[in-house]
C-alpha positions in Angstrom: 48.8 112.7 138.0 50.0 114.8 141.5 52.8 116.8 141.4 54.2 114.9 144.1 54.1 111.8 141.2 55.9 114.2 139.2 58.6 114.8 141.3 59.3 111.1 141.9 59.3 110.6 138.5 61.9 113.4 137.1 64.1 112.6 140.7 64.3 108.6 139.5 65.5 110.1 135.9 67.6 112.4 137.5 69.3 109.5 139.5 69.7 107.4 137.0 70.9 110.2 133.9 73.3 111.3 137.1 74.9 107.6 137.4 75.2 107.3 133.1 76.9 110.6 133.5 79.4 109.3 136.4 79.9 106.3 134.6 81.0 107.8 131.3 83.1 109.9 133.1 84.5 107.0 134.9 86.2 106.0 131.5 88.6 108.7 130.7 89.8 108.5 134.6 90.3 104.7 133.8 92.0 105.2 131.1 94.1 108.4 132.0 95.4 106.4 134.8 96.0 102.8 132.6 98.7 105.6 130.5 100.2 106.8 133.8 100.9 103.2 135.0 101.5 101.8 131.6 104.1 105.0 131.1 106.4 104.1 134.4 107.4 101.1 131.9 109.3 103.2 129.8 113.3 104.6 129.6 114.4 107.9 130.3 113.5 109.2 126.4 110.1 107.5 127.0 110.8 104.1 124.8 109.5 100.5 125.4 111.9 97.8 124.2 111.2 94.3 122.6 113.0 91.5 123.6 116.7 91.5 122.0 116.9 89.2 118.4 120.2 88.1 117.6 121.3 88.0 114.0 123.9 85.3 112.7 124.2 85.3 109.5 126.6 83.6 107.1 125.3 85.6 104.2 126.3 88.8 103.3 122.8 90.9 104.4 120.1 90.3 107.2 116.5 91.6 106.3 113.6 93.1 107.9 110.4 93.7 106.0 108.4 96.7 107.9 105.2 96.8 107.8 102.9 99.9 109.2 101.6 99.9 112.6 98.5 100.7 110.8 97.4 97.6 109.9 97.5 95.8 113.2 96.8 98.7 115.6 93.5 100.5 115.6 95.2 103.1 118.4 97.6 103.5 115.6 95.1 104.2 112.9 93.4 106.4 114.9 95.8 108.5 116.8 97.7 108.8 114.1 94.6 110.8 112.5 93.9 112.8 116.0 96.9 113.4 116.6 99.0 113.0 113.8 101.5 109.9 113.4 104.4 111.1 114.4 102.7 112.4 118.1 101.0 109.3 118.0 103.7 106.6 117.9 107.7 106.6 116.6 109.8 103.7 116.4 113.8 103.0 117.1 115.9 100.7 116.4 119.3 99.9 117.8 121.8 98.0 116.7 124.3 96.6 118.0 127.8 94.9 117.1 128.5 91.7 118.2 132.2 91.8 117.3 134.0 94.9 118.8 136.2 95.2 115.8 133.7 94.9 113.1 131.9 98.0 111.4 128.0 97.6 110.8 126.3 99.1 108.8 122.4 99.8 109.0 119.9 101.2 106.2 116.0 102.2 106.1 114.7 101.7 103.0 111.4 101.4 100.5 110.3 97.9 99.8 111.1 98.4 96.1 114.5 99.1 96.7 115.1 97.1 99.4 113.9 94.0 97.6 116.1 95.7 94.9 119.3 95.9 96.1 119.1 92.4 98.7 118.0 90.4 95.0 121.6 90.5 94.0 123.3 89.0 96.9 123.2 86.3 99.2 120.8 87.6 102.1 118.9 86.6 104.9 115.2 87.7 105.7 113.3 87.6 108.2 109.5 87.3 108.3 108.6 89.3 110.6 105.5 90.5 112.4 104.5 92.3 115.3 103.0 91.2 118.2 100.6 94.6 119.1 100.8 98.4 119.2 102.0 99.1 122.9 104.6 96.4 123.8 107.2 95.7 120.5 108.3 92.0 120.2 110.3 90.9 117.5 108.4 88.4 116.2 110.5 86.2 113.8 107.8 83.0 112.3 110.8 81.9 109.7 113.5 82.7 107.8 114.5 83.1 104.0 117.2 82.5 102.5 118.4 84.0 98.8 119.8 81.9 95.8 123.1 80.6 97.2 126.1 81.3 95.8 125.9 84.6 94.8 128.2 87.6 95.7 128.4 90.0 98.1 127.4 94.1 97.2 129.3 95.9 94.2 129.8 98.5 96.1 129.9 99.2 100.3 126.4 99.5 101.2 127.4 103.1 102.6 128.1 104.6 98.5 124.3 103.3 97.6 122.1 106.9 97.6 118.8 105.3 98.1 119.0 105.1 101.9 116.2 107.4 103.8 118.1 107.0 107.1 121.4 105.0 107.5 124.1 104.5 110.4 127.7 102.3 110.1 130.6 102.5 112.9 131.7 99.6 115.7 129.5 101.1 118.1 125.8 100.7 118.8 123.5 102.3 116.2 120.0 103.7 116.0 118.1 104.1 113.2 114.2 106.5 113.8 111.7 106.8 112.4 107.4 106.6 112.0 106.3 103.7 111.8 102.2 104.5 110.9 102.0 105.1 107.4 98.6 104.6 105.0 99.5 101.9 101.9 102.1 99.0 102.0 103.7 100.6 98.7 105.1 102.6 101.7 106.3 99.4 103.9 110.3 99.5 104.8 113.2 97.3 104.6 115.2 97.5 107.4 119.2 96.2 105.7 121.7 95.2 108.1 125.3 94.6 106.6 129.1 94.9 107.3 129.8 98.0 106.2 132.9 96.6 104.2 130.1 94.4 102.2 132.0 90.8 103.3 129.8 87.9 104.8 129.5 86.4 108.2 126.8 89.1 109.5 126.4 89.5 113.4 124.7 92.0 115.6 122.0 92.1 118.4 118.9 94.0 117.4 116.0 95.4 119.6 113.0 97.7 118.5 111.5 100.4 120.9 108.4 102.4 120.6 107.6 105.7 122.0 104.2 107.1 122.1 104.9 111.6 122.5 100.8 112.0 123.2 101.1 109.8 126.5 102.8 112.2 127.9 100.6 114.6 128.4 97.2 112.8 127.6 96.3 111.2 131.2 96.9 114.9 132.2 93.6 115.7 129.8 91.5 112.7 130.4 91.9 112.6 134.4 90.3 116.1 135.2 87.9 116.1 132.3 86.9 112.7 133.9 86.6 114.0 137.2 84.4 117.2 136.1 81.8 114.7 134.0 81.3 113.1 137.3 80.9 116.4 139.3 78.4 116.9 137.5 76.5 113.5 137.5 76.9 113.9 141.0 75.6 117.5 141.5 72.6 115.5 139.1 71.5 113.0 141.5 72.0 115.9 144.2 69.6 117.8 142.7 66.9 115.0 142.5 67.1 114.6 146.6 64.0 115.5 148.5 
């Protein structure tokens, strides 16, 4: 075979290793960009907000069961592991009063005593599920209601010590926390009551997530995307008669 075979041969590798290379680099400056233009959606504190579900309630609880972000988000499983869940994604809650006068109060629980504590009163729950990792929707398909008749709490909701997080006043509320976690012995009740423990429940709740890595990521991905195809380019360069 001539040399000059030779050199037509490595230059068509060359050209076409070059354009792999500038096409895999490509990627990360796709994707570094999708963040940036996905991130001008956000508030000021970085959060993306579901639609607004309004809670009306005769009983004397409403209910959410909380289930991991984990199990419908593979960004979630697996930036929580890069990056660690709480830089991957965090979650917020506000609620918000729909009577002026009236005291709400708002607890994070465990399933176990969630489930627990809502058993012995007349309560609402929703079913709840979430529509995908990036944009929250509060998703109710139906709602369950308790044995009626029964009371409402022994005791104000405030005096029970097995809250994790918890908020009551006449203002709006937040409640935070992570929302990727590994087993649903760890799913949450979200418990939303008046904080005297008396029926007829009413507030507006909306979710927000906030994902801390997007802030800096596209800053990563966009140069290192650039540089992978500086080189596939300086590749095919090279193979140039």
């Amino acid at each position: 075979m001539s040399i000059k075979k030779v050199n037509v041969k490595r230059n068509v590798l060359r050209l076409i290793l070059g354009i792999l290379i500038i096409i895999i680099g490509i990627i990360p400056i796709v994707g570094g960009a999708a963040i940036l233009i996905f991130n001008k959606s956000a508030d000021a504190d970085g959060y993306h907000w579901s639609n607004t579900y309004e809670i009306r309630t005769s009983t004397y609880a409403f209910s959410f069961e909380i289930p991991s972000l984990s199990t419908v988000s593979l960004y979630s499983r697996l930036g929580s592991n890069l990056f660690g869940a709480a830089n991957a994604v965090q979650a917020k809650w506000v609620i918000e009063p729909v009577e002026i006068s009236r005291d709400i109060f708002t607890g994070l629980t465990t399933t176990s005593d969630g489930i627990n504590y809502i058993s012995r009163m007349e309560t609402e729950e929703a079913v709840w599920s979430m529509a995908g990792p990036f944009k929250p929707e509060i998703n109710v398909t139906s709602l369950e209601l308790s044995v009626e008749g029964l009371e409402g709490p022994a005791q104000p909701p405030w005096a029970e010590t097995f809250w994790f997080n918890a908020c009551f006043g006449k203002g709006q509320a937040s409640i935070y926390y992570t929302p990727v976690w590994n087993t649903h012995a760890d799913d949450k009740y979200l418990i939303i009551l008046n904080t005297d423990g008396t029926n007829n429940v009413k507030a507006d709740v909306k979710l927000g997530f906030n994902f801390p890595v997007f802030r800096w990521l596209p800053y990563r991905l966009i140069p290192l995307g650039v540089l992978i195809c500086l080189g596939g380019i300086i590749l095919i360069r090279k193979g140039r008669p």
